[in-house]
VOPAGU-2260 file (C-alpha; in pm, 1 decimal, decimal comma):
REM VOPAGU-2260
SITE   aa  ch    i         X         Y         Z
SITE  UNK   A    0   -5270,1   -1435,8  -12050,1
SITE  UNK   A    1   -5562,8   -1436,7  -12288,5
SITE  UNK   A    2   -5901,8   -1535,9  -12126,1
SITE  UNK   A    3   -6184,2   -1628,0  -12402,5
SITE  UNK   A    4   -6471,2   -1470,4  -12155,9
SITE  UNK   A    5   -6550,6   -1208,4  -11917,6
SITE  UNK   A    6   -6621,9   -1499,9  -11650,9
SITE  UNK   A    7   -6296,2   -1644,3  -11714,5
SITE  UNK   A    8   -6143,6   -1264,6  -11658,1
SITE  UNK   A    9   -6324,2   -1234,5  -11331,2
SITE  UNK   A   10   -6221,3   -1606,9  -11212,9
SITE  UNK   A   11   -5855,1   -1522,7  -11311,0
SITE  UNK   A   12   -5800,1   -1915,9  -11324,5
SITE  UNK   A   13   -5947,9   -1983,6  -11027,2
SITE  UNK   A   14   -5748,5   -1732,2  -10803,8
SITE  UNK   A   15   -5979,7   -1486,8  -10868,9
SITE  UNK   A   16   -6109,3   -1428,6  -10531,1
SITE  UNK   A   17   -5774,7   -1372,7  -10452,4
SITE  UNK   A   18   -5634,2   -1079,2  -10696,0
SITE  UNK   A   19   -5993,5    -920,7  -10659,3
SITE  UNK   A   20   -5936,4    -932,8  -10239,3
SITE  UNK   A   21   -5600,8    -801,1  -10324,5
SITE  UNK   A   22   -5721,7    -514,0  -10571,1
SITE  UNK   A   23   -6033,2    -426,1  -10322,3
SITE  UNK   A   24   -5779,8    -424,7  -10017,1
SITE  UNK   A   25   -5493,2    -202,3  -10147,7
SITE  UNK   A   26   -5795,5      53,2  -10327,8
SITE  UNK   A   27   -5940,5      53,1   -9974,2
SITE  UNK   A   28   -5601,0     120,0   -9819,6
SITE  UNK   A   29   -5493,1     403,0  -10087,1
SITE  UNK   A   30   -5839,8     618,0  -10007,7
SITE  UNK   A   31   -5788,8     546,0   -9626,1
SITE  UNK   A   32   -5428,9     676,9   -9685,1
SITE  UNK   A   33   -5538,3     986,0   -9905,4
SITE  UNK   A   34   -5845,0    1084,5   -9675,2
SITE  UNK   A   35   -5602,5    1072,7   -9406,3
SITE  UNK   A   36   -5364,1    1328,3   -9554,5
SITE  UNK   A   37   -5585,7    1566,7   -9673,8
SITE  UNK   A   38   -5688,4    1577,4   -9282,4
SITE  UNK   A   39   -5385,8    1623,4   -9128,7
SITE  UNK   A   40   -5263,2    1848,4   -9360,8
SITE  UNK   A   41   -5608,9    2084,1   -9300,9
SITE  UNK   A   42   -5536,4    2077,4   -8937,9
SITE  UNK   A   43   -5168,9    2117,5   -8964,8
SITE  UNK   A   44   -5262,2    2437,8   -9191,9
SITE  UNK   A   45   -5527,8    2544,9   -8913,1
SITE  UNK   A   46   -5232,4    2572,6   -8686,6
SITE  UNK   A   47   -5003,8    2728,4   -8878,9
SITE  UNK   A   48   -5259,6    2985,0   -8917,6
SITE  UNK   A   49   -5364,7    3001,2   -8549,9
SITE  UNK   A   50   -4954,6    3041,5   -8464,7
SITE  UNK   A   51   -4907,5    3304,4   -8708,5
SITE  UNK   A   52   -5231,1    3508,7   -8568,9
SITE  UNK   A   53   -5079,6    3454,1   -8235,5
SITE  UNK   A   54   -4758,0    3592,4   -8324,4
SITE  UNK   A   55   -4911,1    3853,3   -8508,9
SITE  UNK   A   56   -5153,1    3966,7   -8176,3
SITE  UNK   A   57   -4783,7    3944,3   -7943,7
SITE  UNK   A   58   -4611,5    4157,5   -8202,1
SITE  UNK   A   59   -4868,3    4399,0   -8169,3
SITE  UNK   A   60   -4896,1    4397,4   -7807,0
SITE  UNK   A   61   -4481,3    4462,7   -7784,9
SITE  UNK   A   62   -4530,0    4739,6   -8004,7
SITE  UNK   A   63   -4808,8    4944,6   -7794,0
SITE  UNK   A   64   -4595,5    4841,3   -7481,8
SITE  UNK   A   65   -4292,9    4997,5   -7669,0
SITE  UNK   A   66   -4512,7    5293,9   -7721,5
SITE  UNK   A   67   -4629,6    5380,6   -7372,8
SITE  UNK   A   68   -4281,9    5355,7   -7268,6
């Protein structure tokens, strides 16, 4: 579809409002989405590295236990 002015573009044969909504909604949704994951995958890392410290600290402690023994 060829429009013969910008206005034209932006009224999209009168639907405009529509497509425009629907563009502005699903951008809105995709940086929602994005911000989202790039949480939850910092705090799933934070745990990861709070388990493996934990791990690390019980490994240690079974060692000096197997030590005194």
């Amino acid at each position: 579809m060829a429009f013969s002015s910008f206005a034209e573009f932006i009224a999209m044969g009168g639907y405009g409002f529509f497509v425009w909504l629907s563009y502005g909604f699903t951008a809105t949704l995709l940086i929602v989405l994005t911000i989202n994951s790039l949480s939850m995958e910092a705090k799933v890392l934070k745990k990861v590295r709070k388990r493996s410290q934990r791990e690390e600290k019980l490994k240690q402690a079974a060692l000096k236990r197997k030590e005194g023994k």
